[in-house]
GUVEX-199454 format. One record per residue (C-alpha): x, y, z; residue number from 1. Coordinates in Angstrom, 1 decimal. Layout:
residues N
+--------+--------+--------+------+
!     xx !     yy !     zz ! resi !
+--------+--------+--------+------+
!      X !      Y !      Z !  NUM !
...
+--------+--------+--------+------+
END
This chain:
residues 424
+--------+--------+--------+------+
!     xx !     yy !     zz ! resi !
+--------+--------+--------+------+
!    0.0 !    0.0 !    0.0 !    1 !
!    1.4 !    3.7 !   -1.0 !    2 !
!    0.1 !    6.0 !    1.8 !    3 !
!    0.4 !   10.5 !    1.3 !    4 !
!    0.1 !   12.2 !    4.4 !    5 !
!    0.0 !   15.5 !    3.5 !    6 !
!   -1.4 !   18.7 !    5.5 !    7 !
!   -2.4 !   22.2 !    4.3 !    8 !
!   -4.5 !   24.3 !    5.1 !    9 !
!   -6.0 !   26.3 !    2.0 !   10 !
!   -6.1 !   24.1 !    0.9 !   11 !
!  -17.8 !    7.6 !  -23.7 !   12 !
!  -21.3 !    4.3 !  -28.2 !   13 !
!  -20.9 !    1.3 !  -30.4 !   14 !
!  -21.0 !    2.3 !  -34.0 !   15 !
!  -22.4 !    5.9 !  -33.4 !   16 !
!  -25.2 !    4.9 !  -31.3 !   17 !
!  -24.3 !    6.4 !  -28.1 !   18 !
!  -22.0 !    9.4 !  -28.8 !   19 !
!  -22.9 !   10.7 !  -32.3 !   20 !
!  -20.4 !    9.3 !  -33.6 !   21 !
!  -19.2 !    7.6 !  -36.8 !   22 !
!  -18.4 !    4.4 !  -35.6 !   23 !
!  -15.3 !    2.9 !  -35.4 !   24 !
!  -12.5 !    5.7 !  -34.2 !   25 !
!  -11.1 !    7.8 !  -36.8 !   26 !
!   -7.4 !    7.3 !  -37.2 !   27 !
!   -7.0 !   11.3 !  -38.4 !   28 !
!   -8.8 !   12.1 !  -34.9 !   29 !
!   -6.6 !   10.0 !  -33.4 !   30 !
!   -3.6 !   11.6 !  -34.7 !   31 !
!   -4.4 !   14.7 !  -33.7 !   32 !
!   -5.4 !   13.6 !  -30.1 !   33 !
!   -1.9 !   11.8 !  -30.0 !   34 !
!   -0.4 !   15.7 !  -31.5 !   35 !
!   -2.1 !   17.3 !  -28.5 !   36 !
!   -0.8 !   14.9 !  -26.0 !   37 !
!    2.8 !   14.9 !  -26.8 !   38 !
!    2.7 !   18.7 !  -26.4 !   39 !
!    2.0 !   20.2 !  -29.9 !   40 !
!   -0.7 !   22.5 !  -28.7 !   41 !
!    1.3 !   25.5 !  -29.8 !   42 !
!    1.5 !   23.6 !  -33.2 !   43 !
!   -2.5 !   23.0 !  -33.3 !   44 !
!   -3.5 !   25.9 !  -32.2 !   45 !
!   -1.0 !   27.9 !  -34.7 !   46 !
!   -2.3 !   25.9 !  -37.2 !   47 !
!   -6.0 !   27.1 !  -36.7 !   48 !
!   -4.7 !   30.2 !  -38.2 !   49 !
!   -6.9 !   33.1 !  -39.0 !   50 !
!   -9.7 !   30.5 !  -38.0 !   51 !
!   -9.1 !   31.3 !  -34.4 !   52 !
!  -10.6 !   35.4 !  -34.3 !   53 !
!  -13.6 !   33.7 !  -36.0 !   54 !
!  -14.4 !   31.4 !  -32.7 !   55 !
!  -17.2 !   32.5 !  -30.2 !   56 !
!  -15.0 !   34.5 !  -27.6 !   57 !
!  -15.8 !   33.4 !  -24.4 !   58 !
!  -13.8 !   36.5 !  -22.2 !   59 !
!  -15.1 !   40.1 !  -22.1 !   60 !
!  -19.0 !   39.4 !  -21.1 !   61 !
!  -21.1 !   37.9 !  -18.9 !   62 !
!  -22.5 !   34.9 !  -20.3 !   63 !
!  -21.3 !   31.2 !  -19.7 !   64 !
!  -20.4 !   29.0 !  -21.9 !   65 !
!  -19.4 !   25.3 !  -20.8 !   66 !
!  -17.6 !   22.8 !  -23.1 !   67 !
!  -17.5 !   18.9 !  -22.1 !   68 !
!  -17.2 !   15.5 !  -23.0 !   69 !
!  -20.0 !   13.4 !  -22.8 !   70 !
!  -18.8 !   11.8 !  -19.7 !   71 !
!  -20.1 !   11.8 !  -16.0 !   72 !
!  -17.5 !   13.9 !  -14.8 !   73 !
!  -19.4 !   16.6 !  -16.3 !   74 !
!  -22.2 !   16.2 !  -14.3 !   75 !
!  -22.0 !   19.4 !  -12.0 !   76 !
!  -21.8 !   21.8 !  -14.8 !   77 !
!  -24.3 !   20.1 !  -16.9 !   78 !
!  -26.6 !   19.7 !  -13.5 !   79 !
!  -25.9 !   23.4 !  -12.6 !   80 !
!  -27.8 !   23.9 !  -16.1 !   81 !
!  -30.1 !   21.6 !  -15.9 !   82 !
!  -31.7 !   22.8 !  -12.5 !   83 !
!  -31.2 !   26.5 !  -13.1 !   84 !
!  -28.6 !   26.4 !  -10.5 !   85 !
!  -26.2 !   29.2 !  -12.7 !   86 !
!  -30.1 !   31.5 !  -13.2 !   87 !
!  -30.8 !   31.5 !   -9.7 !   88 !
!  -27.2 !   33.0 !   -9.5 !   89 !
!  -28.1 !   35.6 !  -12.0 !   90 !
!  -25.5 !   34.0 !  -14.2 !   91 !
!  -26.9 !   33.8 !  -17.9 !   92 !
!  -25.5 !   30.4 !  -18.9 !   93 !
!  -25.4 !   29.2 !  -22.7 !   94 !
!  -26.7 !   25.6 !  -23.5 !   95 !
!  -23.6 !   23.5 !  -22.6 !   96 !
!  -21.9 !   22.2 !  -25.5 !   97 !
!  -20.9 !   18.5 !  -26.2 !   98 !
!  -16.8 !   17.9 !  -27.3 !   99 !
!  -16.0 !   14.4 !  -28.3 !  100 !
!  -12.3 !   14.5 !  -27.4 !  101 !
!   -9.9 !   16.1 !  -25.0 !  102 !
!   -7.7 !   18.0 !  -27.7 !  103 !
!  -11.2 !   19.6 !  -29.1 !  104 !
!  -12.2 !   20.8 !  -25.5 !  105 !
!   -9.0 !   21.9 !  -24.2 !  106 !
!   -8.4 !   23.6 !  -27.8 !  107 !
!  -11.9 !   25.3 !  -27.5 !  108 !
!  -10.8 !   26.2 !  -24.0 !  109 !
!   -7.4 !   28.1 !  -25.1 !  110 !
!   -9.1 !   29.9 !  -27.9 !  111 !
!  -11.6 !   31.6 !  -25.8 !  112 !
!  -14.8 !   29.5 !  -27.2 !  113 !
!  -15.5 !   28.2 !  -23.4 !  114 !
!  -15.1 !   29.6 !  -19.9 !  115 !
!  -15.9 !   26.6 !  -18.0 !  116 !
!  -15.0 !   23.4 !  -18.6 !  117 !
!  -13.9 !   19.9 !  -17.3 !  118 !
!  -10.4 !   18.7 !  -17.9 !  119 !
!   -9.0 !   15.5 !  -16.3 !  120 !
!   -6.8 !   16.7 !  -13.5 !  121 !
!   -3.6 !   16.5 !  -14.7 !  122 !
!   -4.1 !   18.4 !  -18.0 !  123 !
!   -4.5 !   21.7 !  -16.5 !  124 !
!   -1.0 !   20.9 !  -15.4 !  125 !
!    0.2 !   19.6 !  -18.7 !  126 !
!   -1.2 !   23.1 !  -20.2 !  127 !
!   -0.1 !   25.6 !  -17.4 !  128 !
!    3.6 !   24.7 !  -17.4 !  129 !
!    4.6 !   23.0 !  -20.5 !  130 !
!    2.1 !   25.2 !  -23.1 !  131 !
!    2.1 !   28.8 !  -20.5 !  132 !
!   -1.5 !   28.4 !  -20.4 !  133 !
!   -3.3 !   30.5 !  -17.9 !  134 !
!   -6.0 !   28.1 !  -16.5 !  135 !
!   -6.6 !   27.6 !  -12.7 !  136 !
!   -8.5 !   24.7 !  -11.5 !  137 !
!  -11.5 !   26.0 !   -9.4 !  138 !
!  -12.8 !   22.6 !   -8.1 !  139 !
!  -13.1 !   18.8 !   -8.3 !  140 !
!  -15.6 !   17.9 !  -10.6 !  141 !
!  -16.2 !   14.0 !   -8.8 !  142 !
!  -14.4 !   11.3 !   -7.0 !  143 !
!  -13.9 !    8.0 !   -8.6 !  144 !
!  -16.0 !    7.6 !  -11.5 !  145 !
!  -13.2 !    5.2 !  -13.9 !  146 !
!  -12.4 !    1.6 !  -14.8 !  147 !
!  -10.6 !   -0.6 !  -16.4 !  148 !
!  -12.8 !   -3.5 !  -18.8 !  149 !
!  -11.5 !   -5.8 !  -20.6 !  150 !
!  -12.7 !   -7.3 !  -24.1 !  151 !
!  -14.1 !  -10.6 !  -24.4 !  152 !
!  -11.9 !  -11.7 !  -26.5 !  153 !
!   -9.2 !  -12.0 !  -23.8 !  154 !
!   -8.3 !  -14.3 !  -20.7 !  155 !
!   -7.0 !  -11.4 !  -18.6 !  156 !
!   -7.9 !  -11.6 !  -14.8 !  157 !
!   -5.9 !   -9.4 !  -13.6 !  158 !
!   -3.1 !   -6.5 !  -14.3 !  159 !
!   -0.7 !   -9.1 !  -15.0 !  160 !
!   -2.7 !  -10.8 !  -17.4 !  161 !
!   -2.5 !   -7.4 !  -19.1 !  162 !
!    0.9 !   -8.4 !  -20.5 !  163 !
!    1.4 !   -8.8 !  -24.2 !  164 !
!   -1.7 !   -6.4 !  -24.8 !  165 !
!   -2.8 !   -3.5 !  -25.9 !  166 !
!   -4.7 !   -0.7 !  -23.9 !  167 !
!   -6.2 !    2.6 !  -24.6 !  168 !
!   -6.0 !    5.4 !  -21.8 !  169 !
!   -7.8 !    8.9 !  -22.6 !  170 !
!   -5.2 !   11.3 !  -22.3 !  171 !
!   -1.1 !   10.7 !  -21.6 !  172 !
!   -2.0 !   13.3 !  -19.0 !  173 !
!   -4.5 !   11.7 !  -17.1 !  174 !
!   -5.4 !    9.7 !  -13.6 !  175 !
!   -6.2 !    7.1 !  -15.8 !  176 !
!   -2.2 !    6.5 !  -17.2 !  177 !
!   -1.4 !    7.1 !  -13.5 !  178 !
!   -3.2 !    4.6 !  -11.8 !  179 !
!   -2.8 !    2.1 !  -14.9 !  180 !
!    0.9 !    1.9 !  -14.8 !  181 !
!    0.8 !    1.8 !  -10.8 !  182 !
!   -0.3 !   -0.9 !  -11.2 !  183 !
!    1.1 !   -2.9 !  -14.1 !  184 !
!    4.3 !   -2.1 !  -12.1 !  185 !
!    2.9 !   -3.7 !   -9.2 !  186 !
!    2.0 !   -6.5 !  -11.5 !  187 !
!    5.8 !   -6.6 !  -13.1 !  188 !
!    4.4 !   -5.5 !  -16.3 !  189 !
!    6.3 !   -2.7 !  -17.7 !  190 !
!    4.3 !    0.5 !  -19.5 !  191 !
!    5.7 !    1.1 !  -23.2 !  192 !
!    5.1 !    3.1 !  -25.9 !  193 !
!    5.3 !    1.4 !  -29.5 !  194 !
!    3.8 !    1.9 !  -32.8 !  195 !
!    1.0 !   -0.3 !  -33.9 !  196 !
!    2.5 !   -3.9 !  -35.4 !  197 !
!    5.6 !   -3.6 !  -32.9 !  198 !
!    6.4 !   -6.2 !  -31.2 !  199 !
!    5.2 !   -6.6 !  -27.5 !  200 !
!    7.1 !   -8.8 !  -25.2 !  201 !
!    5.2 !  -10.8 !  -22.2 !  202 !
!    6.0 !   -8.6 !  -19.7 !  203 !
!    5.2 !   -5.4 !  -21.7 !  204 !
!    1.7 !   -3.7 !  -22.1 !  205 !
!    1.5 !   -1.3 !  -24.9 !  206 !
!   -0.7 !    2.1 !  -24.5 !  207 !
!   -2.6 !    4.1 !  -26.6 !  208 !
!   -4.8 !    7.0 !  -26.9 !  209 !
!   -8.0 !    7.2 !  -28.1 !  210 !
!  -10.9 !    9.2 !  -27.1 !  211 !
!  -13.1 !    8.1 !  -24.8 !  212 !
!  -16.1 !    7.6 !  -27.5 !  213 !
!  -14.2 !    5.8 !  -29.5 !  214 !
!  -12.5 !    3.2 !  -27.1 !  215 !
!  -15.9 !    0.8 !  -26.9 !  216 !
!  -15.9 !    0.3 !  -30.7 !  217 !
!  -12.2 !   -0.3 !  -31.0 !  218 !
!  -12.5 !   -3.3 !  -28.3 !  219 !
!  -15.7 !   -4.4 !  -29.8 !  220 !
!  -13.4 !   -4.8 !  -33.3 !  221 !
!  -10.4 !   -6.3 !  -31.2 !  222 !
!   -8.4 !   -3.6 !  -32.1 !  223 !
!   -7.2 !   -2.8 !  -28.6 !  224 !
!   -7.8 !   -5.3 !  -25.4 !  225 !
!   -9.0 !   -3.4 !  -22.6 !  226 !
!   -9.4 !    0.2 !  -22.0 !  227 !
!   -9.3 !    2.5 !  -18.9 !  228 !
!  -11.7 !    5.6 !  -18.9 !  229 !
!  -14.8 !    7.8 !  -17.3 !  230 !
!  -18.0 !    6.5 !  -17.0 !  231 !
!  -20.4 !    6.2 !  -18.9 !  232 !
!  -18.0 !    4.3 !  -21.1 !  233 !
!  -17.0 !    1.3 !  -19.0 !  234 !
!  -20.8 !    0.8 !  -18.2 !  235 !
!  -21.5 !    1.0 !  -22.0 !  236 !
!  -18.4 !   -1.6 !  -22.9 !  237 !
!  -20.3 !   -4.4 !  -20.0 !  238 !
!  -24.0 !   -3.6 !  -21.4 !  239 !
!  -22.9 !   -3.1 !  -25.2 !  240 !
!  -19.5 !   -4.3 !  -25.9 !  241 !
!  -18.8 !   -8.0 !  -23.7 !  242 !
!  -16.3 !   -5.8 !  -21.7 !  243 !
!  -15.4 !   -7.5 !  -18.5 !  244 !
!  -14.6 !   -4.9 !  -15.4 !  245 !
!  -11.1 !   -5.7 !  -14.0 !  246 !
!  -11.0 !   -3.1 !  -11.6 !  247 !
!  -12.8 !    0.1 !  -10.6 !  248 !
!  -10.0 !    2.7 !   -9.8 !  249 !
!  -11.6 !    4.3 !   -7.1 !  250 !
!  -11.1 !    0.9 !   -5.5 !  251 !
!   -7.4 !    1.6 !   -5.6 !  252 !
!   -6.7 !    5.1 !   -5.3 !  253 !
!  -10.0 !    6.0 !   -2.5 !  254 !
!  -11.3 !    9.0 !   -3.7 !  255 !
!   -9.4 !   10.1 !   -6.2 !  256 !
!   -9.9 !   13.0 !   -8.6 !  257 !
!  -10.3 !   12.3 !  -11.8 !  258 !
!  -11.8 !   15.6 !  -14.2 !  259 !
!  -11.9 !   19.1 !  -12.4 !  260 !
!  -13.3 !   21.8 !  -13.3 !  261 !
!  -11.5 !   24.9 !  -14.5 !  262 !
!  -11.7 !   28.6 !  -15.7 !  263 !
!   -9.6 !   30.9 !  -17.2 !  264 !
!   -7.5 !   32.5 !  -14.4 !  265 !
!   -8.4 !   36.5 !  -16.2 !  266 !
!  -12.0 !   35.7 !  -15.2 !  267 !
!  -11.5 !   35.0 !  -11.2 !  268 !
!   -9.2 !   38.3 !  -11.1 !  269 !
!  -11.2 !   40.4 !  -13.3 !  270 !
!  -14.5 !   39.3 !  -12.6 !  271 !
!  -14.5 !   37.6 !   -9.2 !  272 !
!  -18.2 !   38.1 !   -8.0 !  273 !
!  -19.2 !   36.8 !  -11.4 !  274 !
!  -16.8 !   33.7 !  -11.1 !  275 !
!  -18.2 !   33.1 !   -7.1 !  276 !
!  -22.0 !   33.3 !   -7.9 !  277 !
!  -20.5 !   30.4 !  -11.1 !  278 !
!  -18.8 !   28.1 !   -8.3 !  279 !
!  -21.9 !   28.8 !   -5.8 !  280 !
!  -23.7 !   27.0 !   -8.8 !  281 !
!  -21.2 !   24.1 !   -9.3 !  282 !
!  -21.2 !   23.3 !   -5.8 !  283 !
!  -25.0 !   23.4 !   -4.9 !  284 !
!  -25.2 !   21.0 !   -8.3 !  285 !
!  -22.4 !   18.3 !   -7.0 !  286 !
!  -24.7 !   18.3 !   -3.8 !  287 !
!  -27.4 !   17.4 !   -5.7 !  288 !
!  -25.7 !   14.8 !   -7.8 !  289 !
!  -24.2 !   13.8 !   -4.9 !  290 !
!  -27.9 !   13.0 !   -3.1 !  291 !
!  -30.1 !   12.1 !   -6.0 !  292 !
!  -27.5 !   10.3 !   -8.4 !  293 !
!  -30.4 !    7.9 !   -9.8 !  294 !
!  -32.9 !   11.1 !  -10.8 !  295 !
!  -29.6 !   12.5 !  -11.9 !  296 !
!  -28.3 !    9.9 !  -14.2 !  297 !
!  -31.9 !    9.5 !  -15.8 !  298 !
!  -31.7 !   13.3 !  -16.4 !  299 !
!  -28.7 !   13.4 !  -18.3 !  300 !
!  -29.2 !   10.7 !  -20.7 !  301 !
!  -30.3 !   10.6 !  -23.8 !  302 !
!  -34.1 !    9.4 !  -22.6 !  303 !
!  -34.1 !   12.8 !  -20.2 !  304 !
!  -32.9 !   15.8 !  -20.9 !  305 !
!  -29.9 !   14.1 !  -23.4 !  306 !
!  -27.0 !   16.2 !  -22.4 !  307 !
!  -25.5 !   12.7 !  -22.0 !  308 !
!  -26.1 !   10.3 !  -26.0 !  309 !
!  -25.9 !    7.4 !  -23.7 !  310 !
!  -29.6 !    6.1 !  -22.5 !  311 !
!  -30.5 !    5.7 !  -19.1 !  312 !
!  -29.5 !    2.1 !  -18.4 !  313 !
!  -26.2 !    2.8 !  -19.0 !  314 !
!  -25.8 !    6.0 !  -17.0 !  315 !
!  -28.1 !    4.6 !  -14.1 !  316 !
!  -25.5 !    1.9 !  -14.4 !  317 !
!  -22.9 !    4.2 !  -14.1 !  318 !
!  -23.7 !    6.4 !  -11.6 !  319 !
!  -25.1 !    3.4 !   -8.9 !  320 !
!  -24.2 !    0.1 !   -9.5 !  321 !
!  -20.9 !   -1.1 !   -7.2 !  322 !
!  -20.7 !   -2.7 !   -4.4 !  323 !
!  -24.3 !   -4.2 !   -4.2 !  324 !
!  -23.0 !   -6.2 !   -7.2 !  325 !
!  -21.9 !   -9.2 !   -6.2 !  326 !
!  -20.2 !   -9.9 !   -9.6 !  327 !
!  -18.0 !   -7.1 !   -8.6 !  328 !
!  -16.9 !   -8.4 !   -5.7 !  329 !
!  -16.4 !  -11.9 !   -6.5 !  330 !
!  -14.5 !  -11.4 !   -9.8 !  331 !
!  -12.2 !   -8.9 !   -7.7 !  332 !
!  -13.2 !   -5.6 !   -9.5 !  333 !
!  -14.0 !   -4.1 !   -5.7 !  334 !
!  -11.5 !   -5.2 !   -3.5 !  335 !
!  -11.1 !   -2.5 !   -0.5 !  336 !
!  -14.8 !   -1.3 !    0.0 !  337 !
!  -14.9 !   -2.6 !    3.4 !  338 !
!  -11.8 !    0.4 !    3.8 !  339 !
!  -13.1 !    2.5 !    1.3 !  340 !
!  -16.9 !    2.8 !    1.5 !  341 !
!  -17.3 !    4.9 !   -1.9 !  342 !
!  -19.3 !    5.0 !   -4.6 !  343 !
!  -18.8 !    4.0 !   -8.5 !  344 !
!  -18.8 !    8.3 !   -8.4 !  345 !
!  -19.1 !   10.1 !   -5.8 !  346 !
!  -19.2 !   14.3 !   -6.0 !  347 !
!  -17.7 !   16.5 !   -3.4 !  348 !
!  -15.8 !   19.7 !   -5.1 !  349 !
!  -12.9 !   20.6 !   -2.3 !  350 !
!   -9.8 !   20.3 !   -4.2 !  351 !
!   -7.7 !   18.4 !   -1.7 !  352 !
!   -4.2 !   20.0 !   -2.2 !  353 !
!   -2.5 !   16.3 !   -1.2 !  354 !
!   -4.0 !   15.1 !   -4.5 !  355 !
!   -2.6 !   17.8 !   -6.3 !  356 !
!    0.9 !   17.2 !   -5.0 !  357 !
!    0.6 !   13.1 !   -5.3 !  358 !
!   -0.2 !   13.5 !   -9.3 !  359 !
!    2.9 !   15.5 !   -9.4 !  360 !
!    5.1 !   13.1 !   -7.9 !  361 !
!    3.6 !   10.5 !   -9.6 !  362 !
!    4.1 !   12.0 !  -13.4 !  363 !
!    7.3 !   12.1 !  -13.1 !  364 !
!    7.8 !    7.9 !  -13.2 !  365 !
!    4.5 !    7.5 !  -15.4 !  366 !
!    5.5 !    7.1 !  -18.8 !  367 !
!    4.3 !    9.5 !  -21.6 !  368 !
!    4.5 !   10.1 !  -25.5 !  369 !
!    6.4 !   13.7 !  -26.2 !  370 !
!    8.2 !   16.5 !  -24.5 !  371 !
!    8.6 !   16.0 !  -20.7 !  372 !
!   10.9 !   18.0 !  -19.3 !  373 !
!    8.7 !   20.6 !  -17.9 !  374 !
!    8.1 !   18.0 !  -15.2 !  375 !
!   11.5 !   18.4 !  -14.2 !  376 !
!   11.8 !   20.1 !  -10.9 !  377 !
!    8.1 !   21.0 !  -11.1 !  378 !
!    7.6 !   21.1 !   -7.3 !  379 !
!    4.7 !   19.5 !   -6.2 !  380 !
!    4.0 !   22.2 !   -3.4 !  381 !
!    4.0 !   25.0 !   -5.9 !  382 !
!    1.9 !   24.0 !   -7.8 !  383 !
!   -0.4 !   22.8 !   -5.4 !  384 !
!   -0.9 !   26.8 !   -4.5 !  385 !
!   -0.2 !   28.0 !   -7.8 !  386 !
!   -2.6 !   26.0 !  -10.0 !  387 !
!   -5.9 !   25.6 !   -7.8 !  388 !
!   -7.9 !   28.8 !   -6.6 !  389 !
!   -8.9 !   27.4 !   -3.3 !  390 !
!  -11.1 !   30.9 !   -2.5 !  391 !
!  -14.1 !   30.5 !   -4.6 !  392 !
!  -14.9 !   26.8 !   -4.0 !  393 !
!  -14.3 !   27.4 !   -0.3 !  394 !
!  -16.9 !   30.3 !    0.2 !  395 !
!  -19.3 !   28.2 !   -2.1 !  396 !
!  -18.4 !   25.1 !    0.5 !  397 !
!  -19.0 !   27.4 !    3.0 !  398 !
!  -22.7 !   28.7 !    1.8 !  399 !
!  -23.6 !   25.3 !    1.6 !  400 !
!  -22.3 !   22.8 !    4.3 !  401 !
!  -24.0 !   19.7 !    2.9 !  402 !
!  -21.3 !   18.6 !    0.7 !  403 !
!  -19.3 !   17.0 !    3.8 !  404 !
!  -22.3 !   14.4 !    3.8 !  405 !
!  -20.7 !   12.8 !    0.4 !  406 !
!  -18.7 !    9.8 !    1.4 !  407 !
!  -15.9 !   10.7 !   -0.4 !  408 !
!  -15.2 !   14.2 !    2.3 !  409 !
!  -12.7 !   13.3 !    4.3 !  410 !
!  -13.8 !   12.5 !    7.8 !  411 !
!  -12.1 !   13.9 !   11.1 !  412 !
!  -12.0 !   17.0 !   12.5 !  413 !
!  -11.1 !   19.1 !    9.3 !  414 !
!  -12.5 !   18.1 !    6.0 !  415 !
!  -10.3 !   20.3 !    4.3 !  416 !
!   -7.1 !   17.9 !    4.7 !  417 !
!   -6.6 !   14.4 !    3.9 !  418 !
!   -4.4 !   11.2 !    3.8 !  419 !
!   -4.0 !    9.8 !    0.1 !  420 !
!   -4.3 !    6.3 !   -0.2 !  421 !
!   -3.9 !    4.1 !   -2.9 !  422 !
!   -3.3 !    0.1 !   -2.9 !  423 !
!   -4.3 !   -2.9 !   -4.5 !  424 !
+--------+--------+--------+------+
END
């Protein structure tokens, strides 16, 4: 077991069907996403030319616009909508808009097109010190939330069965790649890198990215052999793909961040009561999520209000199926929820600063495609302070105390600090 004790005190649609998409993944989309997340966001964005003055500008008024992926980690922006959270706050909030990858939201992001977004937690950090981007991450978007299937094509049982394959990951910068090769290094598998039709020894496990839509297909067609992602993706591989779950990460890292959510850091200097009555609105909609995650799943599907293209099943599925499985337990997939106690996602927004310093610590051994070396002597303390606004979420945390009922708050006498603990 890895234990952080750490103190402080500011602290995914088979063939189209489910995403919109065009079936099997795109290998021109994937190029790009695999462009994006070896560093060339300078290139891409340069590239967009005089396209870029042409984009919906999201700085200089006062409406919101929210870019996401049609993942559950988007649930308290696309909630905050939903229930008028952001009207109530006298914030005018555009309809949210649907990105199908990560390089199409974060490039959105940079251009101005979107003020408020998700990004998986370590891609703020990936675009604030190796790109100069100024985005601050205001809050945690969920706990938890990820798996790991398996196709059905395979034998694999466990991470050490997952030698000789090929797995796709979301993002180089991502929990997912984190807690992945944690533990194919537990299992004496080593993480590489190869070009398709290399050779993969036994005690190898080759990675990939693909976009979260696209990873249920490409294990349908046997293209990859498992994948590790958000919900509702791993849900839709078991009900619509013959994927097996192998593990639920939240059942090794308890509690872990996975997408945050983040704003340009000109808005929370130049417009701070704007950006508070925003975050009042995020954090009132993760308590909600957070207490009503059946009516909240059947609300973003497809068959409610559709912000999700998955149908309810799956997102039901999603959001509330765990431990009261008993297929989960036996096959292994939950192995610590006597410890633990979570859920398959849980939402509480504090951005635990001990999280923030253990996903700094741990990129530097996690292997990635591209330029690195902005990792190098990136303290974890810095950024810590220097990438999270702590303020806003606090006084939003503050307004509305409820959010320490979520069982993934940390329990003692100060729920603003906790131990980080991940094991197999």
């Amino acid at each position: 077991m890895t234990k952080f004790s750490k103190t402080c005190s500011h602290p995914h649609h088979l063939h189209g069907a489910c995403c919109g998409g065009e079936g099997d993944f795109d290998p021109g989309r994937r190029q790009t996403l695999d462009m994006l997340a070896k560093g060339g966001l300078a290139a891409m964005l340069g590239s967009l030319g005089a396209s870029l003055p042409q984009m919906a500008r999201a700085a200089g008024d006062d409406v919101l616009r929210i870019g996401y992926l049609p993942i559950t980690d988007a649930t308290p922006l696309l909630v905050a909508h939903a229930k008028g959270f952001f009207e109530e706050e006298g914030i005018k909030a555009e309809k949210p808009t649907l990105i199908r990858s990560w390089p199409a939201l974060i490039e959105g992001f940079v251009a101005g097109k979107f003020n408020l977004v998700h990004f998986l937690k370590p891609i703020p950090v990936w675009m604030r010190y190796n790109n100069k981007v100024p985005v601050k991450i205001m809050s945690w978007a969920h706990t938890n939330g990820s798996a790991l299937v398996v196709g059905k094509h395979t034998d694999v049982t466990d991470f050490a069965g997952l030698g000789g394959k090929q797995v796709a990951v979301p993002f180089w910068y991502s929990m997912h790649n984190i807690v992945l090769q944690y533990a194919l290094r537990a299992a004496g598998i080593t993480p590489v890198i190869k070009e398709q039709g290399a050779e993969i020894a036994p005690d190898e496990c080759n990675l990939q990215v693909l976009p979260p839509p696209d990873m249920p297909p490409a294990l349908a067609a046997k293209k990859i052999d498992a994948y590790i992602v958000a919900e509702p993706f791993n849900a839709l591989g078991e009900l619509m793909a013959g994927a097996r779950m192998l593990r639920f990460t939240g059942d090794i890292w308890k509690n872990h961040p996975c997408c945050v959510v983040c704003m340009h850091e000109q808005d929370t200097t130049e417009r701070a009561e704007w950006t508070q009555k925003v975050m009042n609105a995020v954090v009132r909609a993760a308590i909600y999520a957070s207490q009503n995650k059946a009516e909240v799943a059947e609300l973003l599907s497809k068959d409610g209000a559709g912000y999700l293209p998955a149908p309810a099943p799956v997102v039901t599925r999603a959001m509330t199926l765990y431990a009261d499985n008993p297929d989960y337990i036996a096959s292994g997939a939950i192995k610590n929820e006597g410890e633990y106690h979570n859920g398959r996602i849980d939402f509480q927004p504090w951005p635990y600063p001990s999280a923030t310093k253990l996903i700094i610590e741990a990129m530097n051994s996690t292997v990635v495609a591209g330029e690195t070396t902005f990792l190098e002597g990136l303290d974890p303390e810095f950024v810590a302070q220097d990438l999270v606004n702590y303020d806003f979420v606090k006084s939003a945390l503050e307004k509305y105390p409820e959010w320490k009922n979520d069982p993934s708050v940390a329990t003692g006498a100060d729920p603003y600090t906790r131990e980080e603990i991940m094991k197999l």
